[in-house]
Short mmCIF file of the C-alpha atoms (twelve columns), coordinates in Angstrom:
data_MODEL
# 
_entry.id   MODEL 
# 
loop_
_atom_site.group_PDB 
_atom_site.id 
_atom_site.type_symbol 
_atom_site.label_atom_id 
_atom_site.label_alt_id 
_atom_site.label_comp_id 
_atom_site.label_asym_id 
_atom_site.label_seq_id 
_atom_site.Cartn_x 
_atom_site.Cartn_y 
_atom_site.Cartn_z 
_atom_site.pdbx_PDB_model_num 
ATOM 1   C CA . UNK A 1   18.646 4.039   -10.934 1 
ATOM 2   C CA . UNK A 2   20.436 6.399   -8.627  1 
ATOM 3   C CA . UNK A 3   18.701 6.813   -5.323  1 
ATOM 4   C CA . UNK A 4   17.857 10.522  -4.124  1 
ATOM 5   C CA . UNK A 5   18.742 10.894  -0.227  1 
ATOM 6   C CA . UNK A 6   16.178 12.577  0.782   1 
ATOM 7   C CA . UNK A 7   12.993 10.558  0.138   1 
ATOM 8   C CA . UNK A 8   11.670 8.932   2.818   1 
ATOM 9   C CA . UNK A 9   12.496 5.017   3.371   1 
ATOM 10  C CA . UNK A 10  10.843 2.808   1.411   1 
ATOM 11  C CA . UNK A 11  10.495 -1.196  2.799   1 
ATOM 12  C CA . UNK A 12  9.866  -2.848  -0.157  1 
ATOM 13  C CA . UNK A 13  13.448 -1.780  -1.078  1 
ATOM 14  C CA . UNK A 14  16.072 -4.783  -1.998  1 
ATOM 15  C CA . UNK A 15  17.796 -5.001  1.532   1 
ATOM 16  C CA . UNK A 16  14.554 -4.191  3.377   1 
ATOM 17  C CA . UNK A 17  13.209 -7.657  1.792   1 
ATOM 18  C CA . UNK A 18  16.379 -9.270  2.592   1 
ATOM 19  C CA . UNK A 19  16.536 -8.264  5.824   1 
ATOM 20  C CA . UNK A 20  12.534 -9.579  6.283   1 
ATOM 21  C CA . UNK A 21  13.997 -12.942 5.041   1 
ATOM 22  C CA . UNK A 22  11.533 -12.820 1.463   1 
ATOM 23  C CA . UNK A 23  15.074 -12.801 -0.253  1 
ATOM 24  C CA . UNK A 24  17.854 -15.198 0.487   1 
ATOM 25  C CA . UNK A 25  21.557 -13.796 1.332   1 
ATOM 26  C CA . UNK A 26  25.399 -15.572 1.864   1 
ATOM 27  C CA . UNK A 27  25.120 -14.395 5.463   1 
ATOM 28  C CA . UNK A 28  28.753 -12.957 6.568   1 
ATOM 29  C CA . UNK A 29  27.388 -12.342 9.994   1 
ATOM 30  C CA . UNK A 30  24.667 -10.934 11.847  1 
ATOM 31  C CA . UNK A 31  23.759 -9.323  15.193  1 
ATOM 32  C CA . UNK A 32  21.236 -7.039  16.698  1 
ATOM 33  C CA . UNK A 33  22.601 -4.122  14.936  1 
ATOM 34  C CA . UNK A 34  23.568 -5.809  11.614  1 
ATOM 35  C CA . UNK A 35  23.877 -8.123  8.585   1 
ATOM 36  C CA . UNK A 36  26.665 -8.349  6.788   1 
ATOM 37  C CA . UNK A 37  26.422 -10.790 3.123   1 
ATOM 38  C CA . UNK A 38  28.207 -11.131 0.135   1 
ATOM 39  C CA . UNK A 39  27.125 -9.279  -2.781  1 
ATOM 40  C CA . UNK A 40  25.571 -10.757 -5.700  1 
ATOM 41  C CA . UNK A 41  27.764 -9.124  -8.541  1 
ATOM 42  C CA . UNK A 42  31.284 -8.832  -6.395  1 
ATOM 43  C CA . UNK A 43  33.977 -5.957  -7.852  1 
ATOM 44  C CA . UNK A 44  36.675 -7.386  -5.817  1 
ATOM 45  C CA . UNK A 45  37.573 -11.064 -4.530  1 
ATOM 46  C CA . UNK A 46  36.090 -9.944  -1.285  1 
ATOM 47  C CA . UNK A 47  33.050 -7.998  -1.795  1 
ATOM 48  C CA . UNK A 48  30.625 -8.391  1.311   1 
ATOM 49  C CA . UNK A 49  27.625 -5.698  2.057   1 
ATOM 50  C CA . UNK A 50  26.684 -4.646  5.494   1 
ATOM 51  C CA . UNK A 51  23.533 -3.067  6.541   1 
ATOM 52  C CA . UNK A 52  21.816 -1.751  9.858   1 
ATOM 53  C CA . UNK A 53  18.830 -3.628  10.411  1 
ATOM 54  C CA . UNK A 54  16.939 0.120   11.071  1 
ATOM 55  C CA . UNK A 55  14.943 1.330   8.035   1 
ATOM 56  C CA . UNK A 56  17.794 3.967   7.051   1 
ATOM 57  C CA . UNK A 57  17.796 4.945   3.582   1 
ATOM 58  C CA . UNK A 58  21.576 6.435   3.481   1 
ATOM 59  C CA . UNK A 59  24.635 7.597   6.120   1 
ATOM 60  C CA . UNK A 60  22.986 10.995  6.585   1 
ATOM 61  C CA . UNK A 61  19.500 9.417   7.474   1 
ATOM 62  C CA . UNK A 62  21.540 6.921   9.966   1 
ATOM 63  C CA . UNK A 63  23.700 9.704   11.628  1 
ATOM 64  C CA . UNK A 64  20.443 11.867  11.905  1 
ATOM 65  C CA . UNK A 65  18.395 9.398   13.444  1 
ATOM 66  C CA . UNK A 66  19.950 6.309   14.624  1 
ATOM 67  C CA . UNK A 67  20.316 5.488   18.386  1 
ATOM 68  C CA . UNK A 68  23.750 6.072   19.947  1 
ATOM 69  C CA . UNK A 69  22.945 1.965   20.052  1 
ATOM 70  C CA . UNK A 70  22.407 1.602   16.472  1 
ATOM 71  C CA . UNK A 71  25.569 3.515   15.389  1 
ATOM 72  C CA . UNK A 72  28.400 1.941   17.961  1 
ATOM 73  C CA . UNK A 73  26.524 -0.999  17.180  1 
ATOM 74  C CA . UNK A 74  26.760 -0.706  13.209  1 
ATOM 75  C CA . UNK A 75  30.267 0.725   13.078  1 
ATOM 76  C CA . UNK A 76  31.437 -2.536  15.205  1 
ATOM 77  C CA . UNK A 77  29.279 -4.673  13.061  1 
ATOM 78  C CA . UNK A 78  31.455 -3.366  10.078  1 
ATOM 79  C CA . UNK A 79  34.925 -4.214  12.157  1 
ATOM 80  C CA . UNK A 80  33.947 -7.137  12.917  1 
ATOM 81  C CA . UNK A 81  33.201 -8.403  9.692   1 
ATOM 82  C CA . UNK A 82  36.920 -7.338  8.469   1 
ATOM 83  C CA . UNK A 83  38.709 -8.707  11.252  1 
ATOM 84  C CA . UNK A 84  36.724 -12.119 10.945  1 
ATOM 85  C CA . UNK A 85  37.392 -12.426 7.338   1 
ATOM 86  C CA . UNK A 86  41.041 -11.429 7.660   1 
ATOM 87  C CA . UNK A 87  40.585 -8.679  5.982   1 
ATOM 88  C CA . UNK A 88  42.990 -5.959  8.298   1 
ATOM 89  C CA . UNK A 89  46.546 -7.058  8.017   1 
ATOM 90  C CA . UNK A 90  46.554 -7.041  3.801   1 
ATOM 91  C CA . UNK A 91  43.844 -3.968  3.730   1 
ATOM 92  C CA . UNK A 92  40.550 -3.400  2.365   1 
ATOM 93  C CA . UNK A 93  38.209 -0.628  1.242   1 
ATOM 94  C CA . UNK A 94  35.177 0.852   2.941   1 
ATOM 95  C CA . UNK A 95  32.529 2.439   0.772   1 
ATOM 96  C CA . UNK A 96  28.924 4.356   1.322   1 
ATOM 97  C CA . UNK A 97  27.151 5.706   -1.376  1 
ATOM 98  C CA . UNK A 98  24.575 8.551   -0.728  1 
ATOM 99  C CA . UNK A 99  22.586 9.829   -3.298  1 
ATOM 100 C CA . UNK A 100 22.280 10.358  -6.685  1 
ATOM 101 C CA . UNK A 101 25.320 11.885  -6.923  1 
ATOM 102 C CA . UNK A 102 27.403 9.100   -5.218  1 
ATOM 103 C CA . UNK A 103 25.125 6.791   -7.881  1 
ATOM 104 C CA . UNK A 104 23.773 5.090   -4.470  1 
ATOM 105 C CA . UNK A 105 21.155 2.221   -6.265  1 
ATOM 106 C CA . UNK A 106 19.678 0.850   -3.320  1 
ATOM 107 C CA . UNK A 107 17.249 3.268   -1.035  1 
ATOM 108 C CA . UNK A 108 18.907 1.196   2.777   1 
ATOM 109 C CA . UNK A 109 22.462 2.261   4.070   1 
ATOM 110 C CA . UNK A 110 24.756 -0.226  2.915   1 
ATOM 111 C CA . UNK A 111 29.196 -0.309  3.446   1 
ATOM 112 C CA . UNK A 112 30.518 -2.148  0.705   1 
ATOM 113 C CA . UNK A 113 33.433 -3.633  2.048   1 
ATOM 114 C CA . UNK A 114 36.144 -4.351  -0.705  1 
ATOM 115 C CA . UNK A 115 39.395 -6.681  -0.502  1 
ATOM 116 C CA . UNK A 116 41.524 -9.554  -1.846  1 
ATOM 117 C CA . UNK A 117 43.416 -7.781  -4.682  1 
ATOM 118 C CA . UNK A 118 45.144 -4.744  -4.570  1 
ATOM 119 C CA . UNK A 119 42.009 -2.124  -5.183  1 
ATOM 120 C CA . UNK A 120 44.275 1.007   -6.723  1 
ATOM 121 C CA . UNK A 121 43.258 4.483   -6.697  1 
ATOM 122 C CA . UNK A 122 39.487 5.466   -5.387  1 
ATOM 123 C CA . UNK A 123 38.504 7.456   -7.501  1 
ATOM 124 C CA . UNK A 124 39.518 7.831   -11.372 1 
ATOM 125 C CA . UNK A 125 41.578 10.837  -12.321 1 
# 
């Protein structure tokens, strides 16, 4: 179910439980800013999931209403991750779903960071 934007945040979401440590993750990293894990059904060799650890429900929410903190801390969080998993030199995909339009599923800002296989064109024609 595709996740409309605008509601308000809701903590009993997926991620919000992960984050509380009810649900177990493949931790890629964490900080004070962020968790990065691998996703449970992976659409690329690489397919890792990162996520502020504010109660954000999308990108617009985050860049609304997230400290200057949260977002440099976030964005680097996201870097990071890449770099660490060697992820730069070959290339990989960076993708934030917002809404119902964007089919966005889970109601917590999430990057899905793709790689390992040569990912082809982003959206289809």
């Amino acid at each position: 179910m595709a996740v409309d934007a605008t509601q308000p945040y809701d903590d009993q979401n997926v991620f919000a439980k992960i984050l509380r440590g009810e649900i177990p993750n493949r931790t890629v990293y964490e900080d004070d800013f962020a968790l990065a894990f691998h996703d449970i059904n992976p659409q690329a060799p690489t397919h890792v999931l990162v996520i502020p650890k504010g109660a954000y429900v999308c990108w617009d929410d985050f860049s609304a209403k997230a400290s200057e903190a949260e977002i440099a801390g976030f964005v680097r969080a996201v870097g990071k991750v890449a770099r660490d998993l060697g992820l730069v030199a070959p290339g990989y995909r960076l993708l934030a779903n917002t809404g119902t339009d964007s089919h966005q599923e889970v109601p917590h800002l999430h990057v899905h960071l793709f790689a390992g296989q040569p990912l082809g064109p982003m959206l289809v024609r």
